[in-house]
N, C-alpha and C positions, 0 to 999 in steps of 0.2 A: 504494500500500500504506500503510496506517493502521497505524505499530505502536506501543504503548503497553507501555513499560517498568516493574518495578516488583521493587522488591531488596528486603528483608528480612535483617535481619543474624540472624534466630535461625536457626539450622540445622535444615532441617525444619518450619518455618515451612507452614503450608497456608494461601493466601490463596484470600479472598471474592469474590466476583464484583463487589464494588465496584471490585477492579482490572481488573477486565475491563471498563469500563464506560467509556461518556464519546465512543463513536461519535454519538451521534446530533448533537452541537453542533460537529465536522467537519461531518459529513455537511449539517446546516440550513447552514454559513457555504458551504459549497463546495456547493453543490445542483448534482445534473445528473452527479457527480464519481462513479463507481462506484468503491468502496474495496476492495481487501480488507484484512480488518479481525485483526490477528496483535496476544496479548498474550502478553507474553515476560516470566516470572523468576526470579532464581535458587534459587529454592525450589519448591515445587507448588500447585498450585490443587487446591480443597476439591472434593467432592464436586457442590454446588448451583453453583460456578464454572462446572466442567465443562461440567453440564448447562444455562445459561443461554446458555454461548459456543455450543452444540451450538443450543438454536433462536433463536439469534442470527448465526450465521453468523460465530463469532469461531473462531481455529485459535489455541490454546494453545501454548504452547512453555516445558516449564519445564525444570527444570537439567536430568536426564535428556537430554532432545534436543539442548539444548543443548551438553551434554559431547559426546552422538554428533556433531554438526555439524562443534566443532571437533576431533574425531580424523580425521574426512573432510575438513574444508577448516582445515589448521592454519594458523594467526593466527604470522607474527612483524612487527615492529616494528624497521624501519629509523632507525636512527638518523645523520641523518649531522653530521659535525662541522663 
């Protein structure tokens, strides 16, 4: 799995498909490697995002899913001393 991270501090931020990008130079270094290919952030992807991840075979994940994920698989953090 290929996943590319990408935060924005403005709230409601809609990011470009520039952050969905950047499989193919995996893909040429690891040839033969079949990826799937998940971009993940905390804000949303635009419209033309979407639809480049849709005939690129990229699966989106922005805060929305994110928020559902971790109410289904909650995150704590062991601390020990």
């Amino acid at each position: 799995m290929l996943i590319q991270c990408k935060s924005s501090s403005i709230l409601g931020q809609s990011l470009g498909w520039d952050a969905a990008a950047g499989a193919a130079a995996y893909m040429l270094k690891h040839a033969g490697i079949d990826f799937e290919k998940v971009a993940v952030t905390n804000q949303y992807f635009n419209g033309p995002a979407k639809e480049q991840a849709h005939l690129n075979g990229v699966n989106l994940l922005d805060c929305d899913a994110i928020e559902q994920m971790l109410k289904k698989h909650p995150v704590c953090r062991n601390l020990i001393a």
